[in-house]
N, C-alpha and C positions, 0 to 999 in steps of 0.2 A: 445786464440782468433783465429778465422779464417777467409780467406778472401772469401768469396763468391761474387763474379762479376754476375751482371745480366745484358744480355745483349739484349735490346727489342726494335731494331732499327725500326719498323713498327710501335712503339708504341702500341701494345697492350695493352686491360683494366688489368693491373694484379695488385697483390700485391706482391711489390716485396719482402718487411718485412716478409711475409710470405712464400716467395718460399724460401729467404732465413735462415729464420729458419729451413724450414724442411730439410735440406742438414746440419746445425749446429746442429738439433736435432741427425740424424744418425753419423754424424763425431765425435758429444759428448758422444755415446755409444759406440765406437768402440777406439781402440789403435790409435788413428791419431796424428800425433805429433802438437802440439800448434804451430800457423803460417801456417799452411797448406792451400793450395788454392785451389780454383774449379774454374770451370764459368756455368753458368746459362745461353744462349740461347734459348730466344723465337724467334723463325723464322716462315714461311710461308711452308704450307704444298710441295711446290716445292722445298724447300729448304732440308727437310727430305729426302723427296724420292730421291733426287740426291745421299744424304749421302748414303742412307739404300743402294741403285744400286751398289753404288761404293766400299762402306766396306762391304757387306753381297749377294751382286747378288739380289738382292730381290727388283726388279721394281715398290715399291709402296709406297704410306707413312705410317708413323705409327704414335704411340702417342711420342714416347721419343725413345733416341738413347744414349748411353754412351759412353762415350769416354777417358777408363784409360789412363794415361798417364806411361811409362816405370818407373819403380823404379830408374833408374840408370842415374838420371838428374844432372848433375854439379851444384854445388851451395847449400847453407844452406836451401834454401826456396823451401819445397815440392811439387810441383803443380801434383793435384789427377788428373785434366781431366773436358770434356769438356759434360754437357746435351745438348742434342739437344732436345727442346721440340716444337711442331708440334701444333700451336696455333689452327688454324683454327680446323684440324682433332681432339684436346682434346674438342675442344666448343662442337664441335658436337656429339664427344661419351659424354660427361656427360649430355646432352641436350636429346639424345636418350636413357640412362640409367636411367635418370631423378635422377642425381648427380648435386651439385652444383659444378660451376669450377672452385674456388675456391680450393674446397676438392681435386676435381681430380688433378690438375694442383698440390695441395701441396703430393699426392700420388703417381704421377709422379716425383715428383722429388725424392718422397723418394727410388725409384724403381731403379733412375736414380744411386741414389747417392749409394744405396749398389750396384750396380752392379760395380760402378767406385772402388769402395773397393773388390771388387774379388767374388762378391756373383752370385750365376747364377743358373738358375732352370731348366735345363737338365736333370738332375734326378729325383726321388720321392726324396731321401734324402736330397739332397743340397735345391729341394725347398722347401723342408718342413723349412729347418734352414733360407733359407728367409725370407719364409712368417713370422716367428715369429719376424726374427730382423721388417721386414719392420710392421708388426703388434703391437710392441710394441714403433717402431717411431707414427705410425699413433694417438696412442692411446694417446700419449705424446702431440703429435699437438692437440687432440681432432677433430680429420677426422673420421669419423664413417668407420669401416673395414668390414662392407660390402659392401661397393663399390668394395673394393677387387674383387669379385667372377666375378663379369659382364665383371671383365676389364680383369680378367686373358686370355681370349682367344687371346689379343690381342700382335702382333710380336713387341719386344721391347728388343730387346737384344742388349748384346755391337755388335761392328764393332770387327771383329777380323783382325789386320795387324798395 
């Protein structure tokens, strides 16, 4: 079992059952050791862009932000890292992509959650091996993966530091 925290102090409309499947679906196909934890933040698009400025120089918001955490944590209990997802700016891109956000919010997280496991698409190859993990999460959730293509333009990488 794992523990996914959702953290949505503005209350946003979400599902949290579903954000937090989609982070169990990705962590149940990959080597994650049983107990392992994340957390899930829905915050306000002020709240990203502070992130993105401070870990990436990049003055703006985006949809989701990752947050691995160091291998090298004291203690039995693994904690992977932290999503930052960007409530207002996701309404808006799947409302402009004409995505339910729902879908998107759960393909964000999936996006989120393999990047917190070391995936990153800076390459042709590395995202090709992405988009297949994150396409065979999405497939699992029943998210239709062509929402994929509309959203790839958008800056959503880890923080590096």
């Amino acid at each position: 079992m794992f523990e996914v925290e959702i953290q949505n102090e503005a209350d946003y409309e979400i599902d949290e059952e579903r954000l937090r499947q989609a982070a169990i679906t990705v962590l149940e196909a990959h080597d994650v050791a049983e107990g392992s934890e994340m957390t899930i933040a829905i915050v306000d698009n002020e709240a990203v862009a502070d992130l993105n400025l401070r870990f990436r120089g990049v003055d703006a918001p985006t949809d989701v932000l990752s947050f691995p955490m160091d291998d090298d944590m004291p203690g039995d209990v693994r904690y992977l890292g932290d999503l930052a997802i960007a409530y207002p700016y996701a309404s808006a891109q799947a409302e402009r992509e004409g995505h339910g956000l729902s879908d998107s919010l759960a393909l964000l997280v999936v996006h989120g959650t393999l990047h917190i496991l070391g995936y990153d698409h800076d390459t042709p190859e590395r995202k090709a091996e992405m988009w297949a993990a994150q396409e065979k999460a999405l497939i699992a959730l029943g998210v239709p993966v062509e929402i994929v293509p509309a959203l790839e333009d958008g800056v959503h990488d880890e923080p590096q530091g």
